[in-house]
GUTIBA-991073 format. One line per field, with one value per residue (C-alpha): residue in three letters; chain; x, z, y. Coordinates in Angstrom, 1 decimal, padded with zeros to 4 digits. Layout:
BEGIN
res <- [ala:...]
chain <- [A:...]
c1 <- [X:...]
c3 <- [Z:...]
c2 <- [Y:...]
% end
This chain:
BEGIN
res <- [unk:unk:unk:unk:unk:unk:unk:unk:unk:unk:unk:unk:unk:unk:unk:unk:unk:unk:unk:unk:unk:unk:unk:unk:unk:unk:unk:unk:unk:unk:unk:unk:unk:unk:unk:unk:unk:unk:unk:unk:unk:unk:unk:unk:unk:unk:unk:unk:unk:unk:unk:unk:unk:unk:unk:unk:unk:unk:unk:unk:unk:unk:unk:unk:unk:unk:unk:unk:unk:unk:unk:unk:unk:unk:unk:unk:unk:unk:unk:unk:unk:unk:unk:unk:unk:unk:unk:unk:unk:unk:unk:unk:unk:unk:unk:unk:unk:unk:unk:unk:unk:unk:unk:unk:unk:unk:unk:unk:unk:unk:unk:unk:unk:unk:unk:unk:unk:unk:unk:unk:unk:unk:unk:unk:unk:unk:unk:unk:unk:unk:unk:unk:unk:unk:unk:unk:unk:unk:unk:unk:unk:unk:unk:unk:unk:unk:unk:unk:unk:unk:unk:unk:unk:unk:unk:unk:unk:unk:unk:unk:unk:unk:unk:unk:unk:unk:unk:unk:unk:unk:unk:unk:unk:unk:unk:unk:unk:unk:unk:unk:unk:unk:unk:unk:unk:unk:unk:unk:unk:unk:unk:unk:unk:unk:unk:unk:unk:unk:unk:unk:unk:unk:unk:unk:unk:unk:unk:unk:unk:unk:unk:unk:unk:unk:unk:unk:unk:unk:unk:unk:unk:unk:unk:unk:unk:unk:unk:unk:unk:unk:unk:unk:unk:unk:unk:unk:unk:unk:unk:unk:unk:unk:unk:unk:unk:unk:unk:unk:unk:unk:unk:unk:unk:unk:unk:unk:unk:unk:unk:unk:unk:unk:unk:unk:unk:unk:unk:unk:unk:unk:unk:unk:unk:unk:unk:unk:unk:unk:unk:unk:unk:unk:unk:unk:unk:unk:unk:unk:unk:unk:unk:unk:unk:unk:unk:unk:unk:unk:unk:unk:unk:unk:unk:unk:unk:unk]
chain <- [A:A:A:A:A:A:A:A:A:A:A:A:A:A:A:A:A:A:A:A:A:A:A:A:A:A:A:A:A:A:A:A:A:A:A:A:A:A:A:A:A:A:A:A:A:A:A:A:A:A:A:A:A:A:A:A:A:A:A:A:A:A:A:A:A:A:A:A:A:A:A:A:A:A:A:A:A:A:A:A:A:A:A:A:A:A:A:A:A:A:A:A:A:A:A:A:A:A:A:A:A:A:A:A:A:A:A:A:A:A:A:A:A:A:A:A:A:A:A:A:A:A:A:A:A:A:A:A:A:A:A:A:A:A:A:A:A:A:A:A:A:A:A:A:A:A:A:A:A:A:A:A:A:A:A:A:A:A:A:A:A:A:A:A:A:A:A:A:A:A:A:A:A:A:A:A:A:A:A:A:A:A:A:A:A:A:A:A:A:A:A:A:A:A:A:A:A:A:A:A:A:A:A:A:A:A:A:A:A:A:A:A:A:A:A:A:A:A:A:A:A:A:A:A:A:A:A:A:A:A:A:A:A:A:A:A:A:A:A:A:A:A:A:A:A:A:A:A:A:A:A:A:A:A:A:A:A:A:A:A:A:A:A:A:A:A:A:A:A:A:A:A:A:A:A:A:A:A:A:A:A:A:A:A:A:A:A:A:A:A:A:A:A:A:A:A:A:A:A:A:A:A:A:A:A:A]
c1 <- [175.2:175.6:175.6:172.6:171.3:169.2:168.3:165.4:165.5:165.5:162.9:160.1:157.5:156.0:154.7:156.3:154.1:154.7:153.2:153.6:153.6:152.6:151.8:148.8:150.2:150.5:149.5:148.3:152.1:152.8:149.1:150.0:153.4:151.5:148.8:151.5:153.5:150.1:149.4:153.0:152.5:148.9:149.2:152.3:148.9:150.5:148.9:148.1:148.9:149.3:148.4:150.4:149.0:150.8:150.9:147.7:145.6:147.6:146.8:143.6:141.1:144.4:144.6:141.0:140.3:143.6:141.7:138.6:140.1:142.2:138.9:136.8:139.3:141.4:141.4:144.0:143.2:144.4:145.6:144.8:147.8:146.0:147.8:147.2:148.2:146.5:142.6:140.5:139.3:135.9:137.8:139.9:136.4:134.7:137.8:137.9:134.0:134.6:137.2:134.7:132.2:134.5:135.0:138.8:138.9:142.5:144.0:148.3:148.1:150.6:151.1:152.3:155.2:155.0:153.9:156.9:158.6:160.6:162.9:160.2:159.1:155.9:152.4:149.5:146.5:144.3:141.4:143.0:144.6:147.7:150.1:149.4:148.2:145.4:144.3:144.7:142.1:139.8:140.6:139.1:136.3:134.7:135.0:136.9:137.0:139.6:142.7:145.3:148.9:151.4:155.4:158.2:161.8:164.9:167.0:164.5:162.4:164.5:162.6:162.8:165.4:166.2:165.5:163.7:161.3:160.5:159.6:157.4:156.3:155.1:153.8:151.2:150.4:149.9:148.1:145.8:144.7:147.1:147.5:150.9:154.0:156.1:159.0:160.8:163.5:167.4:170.0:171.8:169.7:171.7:169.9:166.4:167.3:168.8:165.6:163.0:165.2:164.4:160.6:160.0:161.8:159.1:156.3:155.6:154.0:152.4:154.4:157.3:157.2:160.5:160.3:162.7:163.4:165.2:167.6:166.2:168.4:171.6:171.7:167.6:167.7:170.4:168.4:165.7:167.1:168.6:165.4:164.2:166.8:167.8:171.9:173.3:176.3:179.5:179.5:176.2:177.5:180.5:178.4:177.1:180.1:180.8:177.3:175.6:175.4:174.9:171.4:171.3:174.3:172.6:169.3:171.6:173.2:169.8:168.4:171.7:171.5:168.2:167.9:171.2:169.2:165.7:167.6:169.7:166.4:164.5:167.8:167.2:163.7:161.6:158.4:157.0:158.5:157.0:158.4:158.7:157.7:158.4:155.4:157.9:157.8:160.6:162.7:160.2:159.3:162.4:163.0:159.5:160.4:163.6:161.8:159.9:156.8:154.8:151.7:148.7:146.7:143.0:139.5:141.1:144.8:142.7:140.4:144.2:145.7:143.0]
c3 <- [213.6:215.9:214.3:213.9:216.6:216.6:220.9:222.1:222.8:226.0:225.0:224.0:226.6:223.8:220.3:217.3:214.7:211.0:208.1:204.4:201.2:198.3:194.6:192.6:189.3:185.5:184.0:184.4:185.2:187.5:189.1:189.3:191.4:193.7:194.5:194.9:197.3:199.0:199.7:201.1:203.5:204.6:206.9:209.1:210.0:209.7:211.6:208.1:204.0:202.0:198.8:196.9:195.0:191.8:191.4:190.5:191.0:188.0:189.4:191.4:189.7:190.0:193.7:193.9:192.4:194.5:197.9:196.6:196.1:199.7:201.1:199.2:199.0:202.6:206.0:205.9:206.5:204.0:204.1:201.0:200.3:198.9:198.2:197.6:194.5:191.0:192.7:194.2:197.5:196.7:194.2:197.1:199.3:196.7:197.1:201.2:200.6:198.2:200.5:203.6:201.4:200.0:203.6:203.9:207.2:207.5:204.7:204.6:203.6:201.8:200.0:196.6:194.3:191.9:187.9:186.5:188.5:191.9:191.6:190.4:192.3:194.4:193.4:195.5:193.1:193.5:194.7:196.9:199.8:200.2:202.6:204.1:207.2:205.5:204.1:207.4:208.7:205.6:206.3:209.4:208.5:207.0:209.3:212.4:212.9:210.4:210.6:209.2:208.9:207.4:206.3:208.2:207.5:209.8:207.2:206.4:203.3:200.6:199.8:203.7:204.1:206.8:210.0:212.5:209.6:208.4:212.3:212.2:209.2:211.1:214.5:212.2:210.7:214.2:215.4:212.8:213.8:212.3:214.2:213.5:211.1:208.7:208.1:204.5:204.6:206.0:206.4:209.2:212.5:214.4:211.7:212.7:216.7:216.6:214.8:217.3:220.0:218.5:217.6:221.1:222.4:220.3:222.6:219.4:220.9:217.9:217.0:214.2:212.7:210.9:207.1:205.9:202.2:202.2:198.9:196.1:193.6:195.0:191.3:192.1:195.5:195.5:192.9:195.0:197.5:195.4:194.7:198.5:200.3:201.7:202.7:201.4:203.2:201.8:203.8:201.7:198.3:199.8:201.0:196.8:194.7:192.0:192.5:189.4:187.5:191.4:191.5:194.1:196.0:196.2:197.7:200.5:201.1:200.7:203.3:205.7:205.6:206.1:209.0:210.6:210.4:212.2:214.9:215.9:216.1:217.9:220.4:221.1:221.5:218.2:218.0:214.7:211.0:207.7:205.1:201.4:199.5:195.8:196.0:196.3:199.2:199.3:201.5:203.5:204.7:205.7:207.9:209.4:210.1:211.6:213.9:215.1:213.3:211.8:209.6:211.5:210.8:210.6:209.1:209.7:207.9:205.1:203.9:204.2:201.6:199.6]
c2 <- [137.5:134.6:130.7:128.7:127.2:123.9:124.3:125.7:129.4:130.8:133.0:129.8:131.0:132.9:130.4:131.8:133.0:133.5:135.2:135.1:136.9:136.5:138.0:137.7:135.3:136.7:133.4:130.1:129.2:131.3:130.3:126.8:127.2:129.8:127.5:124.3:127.2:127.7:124.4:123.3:126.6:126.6:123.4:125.5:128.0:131.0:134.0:135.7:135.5:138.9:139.3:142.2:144.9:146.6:150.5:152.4:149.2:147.5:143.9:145.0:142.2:139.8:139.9:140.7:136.6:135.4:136.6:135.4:131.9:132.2:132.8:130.1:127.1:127.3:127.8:130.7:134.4:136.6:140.1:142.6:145.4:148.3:151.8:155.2:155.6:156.7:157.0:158.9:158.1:156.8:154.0:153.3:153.2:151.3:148.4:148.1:148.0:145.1:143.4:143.3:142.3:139.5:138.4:140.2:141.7:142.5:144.7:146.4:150.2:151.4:154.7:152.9:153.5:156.3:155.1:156.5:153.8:153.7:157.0:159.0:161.7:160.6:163.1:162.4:162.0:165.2:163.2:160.7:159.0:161.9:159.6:155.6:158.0:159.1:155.5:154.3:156.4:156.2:152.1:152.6:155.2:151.9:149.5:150.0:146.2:146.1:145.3:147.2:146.8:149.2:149.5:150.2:150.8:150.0:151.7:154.7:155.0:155.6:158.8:159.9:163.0:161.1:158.3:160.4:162.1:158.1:157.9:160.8:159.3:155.7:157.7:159.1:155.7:154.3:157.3:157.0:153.1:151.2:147.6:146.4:146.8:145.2:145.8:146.4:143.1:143.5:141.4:142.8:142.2:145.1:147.3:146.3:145.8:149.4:150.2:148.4:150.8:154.4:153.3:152.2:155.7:157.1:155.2:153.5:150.3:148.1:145.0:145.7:142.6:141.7:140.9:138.3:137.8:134.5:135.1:132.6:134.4:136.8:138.7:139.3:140.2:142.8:144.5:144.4:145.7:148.7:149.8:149.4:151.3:148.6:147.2:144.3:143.3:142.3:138.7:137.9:138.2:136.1:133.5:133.1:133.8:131.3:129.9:131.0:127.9:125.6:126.0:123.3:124.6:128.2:126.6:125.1:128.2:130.6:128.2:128.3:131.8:132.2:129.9:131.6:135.2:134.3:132.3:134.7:136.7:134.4:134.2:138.0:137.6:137.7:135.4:137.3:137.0:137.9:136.1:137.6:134.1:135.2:132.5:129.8:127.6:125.5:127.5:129.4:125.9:124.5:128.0:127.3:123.8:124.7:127.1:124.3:124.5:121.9:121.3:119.9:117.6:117.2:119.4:122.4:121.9:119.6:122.7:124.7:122.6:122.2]
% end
C-alpha cells in the first residue's frame, strides 16, 4: 500500500462521493452520540446514510424511528438494511411497504445472519425471502423505483465453499435488480482490486463500492473481522501494539491508517467509499476532510445538521 499522499489525484476528473453507516442506538446514550456523529457528518453530504438492521427484525422499530428521524430532522437520504431472515415474505412486504410510505426510497438487502449466531448453520424461514436474490426481486416487486443495494465480498462469504460460488452468488443479486454493492471491509486493497478484476470478468457492471472500517479499537475490529471472513494483516496489529492504554495515540494511528488506505484507492482510481461509522464521527471526518471534502454551508447543510 503506497504512502499517504496530500496531492491531488490524477484521477480528480470524477467528485468523490462517500456514504456512511450507521446503527440504530440501545439507549438514550448511545442516541445522543449517534445524533452528535450525525450532525458532524451530515454537512460533508454524503451520497447516502445506512441504517443497520439486527437478525430476525431484532431492532426493526429501532431503525424503523432512526429513519423516521433521518427523514424528519435532515437533509440526508437514508438507506434501510432489511434481511431475510426469521419472516415470511408478507412481514418483509409489509416493512418495504412501510419504508416507502415513510419516505425511504433506497433500502440494502441482505440475507441476514442466522439467530443462533454467526457460525450457525443458515435455514431459510419456510415462508420467506430464501437468498438476498429473492428479496431483491420481491424489493423490486413493490416498487421498482427503489433502490437497492446488496453485500459483496473480496474475500468470499465466509459460508461460500468458495470465490467463484460467492460470484454466482452476487450475479444473481444483480440479475435480479440490484443497483450497486458494498462491499464487506478489508484492509489489503490488492484483495478488493483483485476482486473488482474477476467481478468485472463476470460482466458484473454495477459499482462495488469499497467499505472501509477505520479501526476505532484494534482488539474490536479483529473480532470483527473474525466473524466476517475477513483478513487482518500482520502490519496492522504492528501499527497498534503497546497502544492499549494510548487512547489518544491509537486515534492518530486509526486515522493514519485509515487515510493511508482510501488514498492509495483514490490513486488507483476509486471515487466511492462506504464507511462503517460505529456511529462515531471523529475519524470518519478527518478521512473525509483529507479526501478533500468539506461541509457546506447554507438551507440545505443547516436542515443536515439539525
Amino acid at each position: 500500500m503506497s504512502a499517504v499522499s496530500f496531492r491531488p489525484s490524477r484521477h480528480a476528473t470524477r467528485p468523490i462521493r462517500v456514504s456512511f453507516e450507521f446503527f440504530p442506538p440501545k439507549s438514550e446514550e448511545m442516541e445522543k452520540t449517534l445524533w452528535s456523529s450525525i450532525e458532524r457528518l451530515a454537512p460533508l453530504r454524503p451520497n447516502f446514510v445506512s441504517v443497520t438492521y439486527g437478525a430476525g427484525g431484532s431492532t426493526r422499530e429501532r431503525t424503523h424511528r432512526t429513519l423516521e428521524r433521518i427523514l424528519g430532522e435532515t437533509a440526508l437520504r437514508p438507506a434501510a438494511h432489511l434481511t431475510c431472515v426469521a419472516a415470511t415474505r408478507e412481514e418483509v412486504d409489509e416493512v418495504v411497504r412501510g419504508y416507502r410510505d415513510t419516505g425511504v426510497r433506497h433500502i440494502v438487502a441482505l440475507r441476514g445472519d442466522p439467530l443462533a449466531g454467526i457460525g450457525a448453520a443458515y435455514e431459510a424461514h419456510p415462508g420467506g425471502y430464501a437468498q438476498t436474490s429473492d428479496l431483491v426481486a420481491g424489493i423490486k416487486a413493490i416498487s421498482p423505483d427503489f433502490e437497492v443495494s446488496v453485500s459483496a465480498y473480496p474475500e468470499k462469504h465466509p459460508e461460500a465453499p468458495s470465490l467463484e460460488a460467492d460470484l454466482d452468488a452476487l450475479q444473481k443479486k444483480v440479475d435480479a435488480g440490484a443497483d450497486r454493492a458494498i462491499t464487506q471491509f478489508f484492509f489489503d486493497n490488492d484483495l478488493y482490486l483483485r476482486y473488482l478484476d474477476k467481478v468485472h470478468a463476470r460482466g458484473i457492471d454495477v459499482p462495488i463500492v469499497p467499505g472501509i472500517l477505520p479501526v476505532q479499537n484494534f482488539k474490536q475490529a479483529k473480532s470483527f473481522a473474525e466473524r466476517a471472513g475477513a483478513s487482518v494483516p500482520e502490519w496492522l496489529g504492528a501499527r497498534f501494539e503497546g497502544l492499549e492504554n494510548d487512547p489518544e495515540t491509537r486515534k492518530l494511528i486509526a486515522a493514519a491508517v485509515a487515510a493511508e488506505q482510501v488514498f492509495d484507492l483514490v490513486d488507483r482510481g476509486v471515487r466511492d467509499f462506504h464507511f462503517y461509522t460505529m456511529n462515531r464521527a471523529d475519524l470518519v471526518y478527518a478521512i473525509c476532510h483529507l479526501l478533500g471534502l468539506r461541509a457546506e454551508a447554507g438551507p440545505a447543510a443547516e436542515k443536515a445538521a439539525a
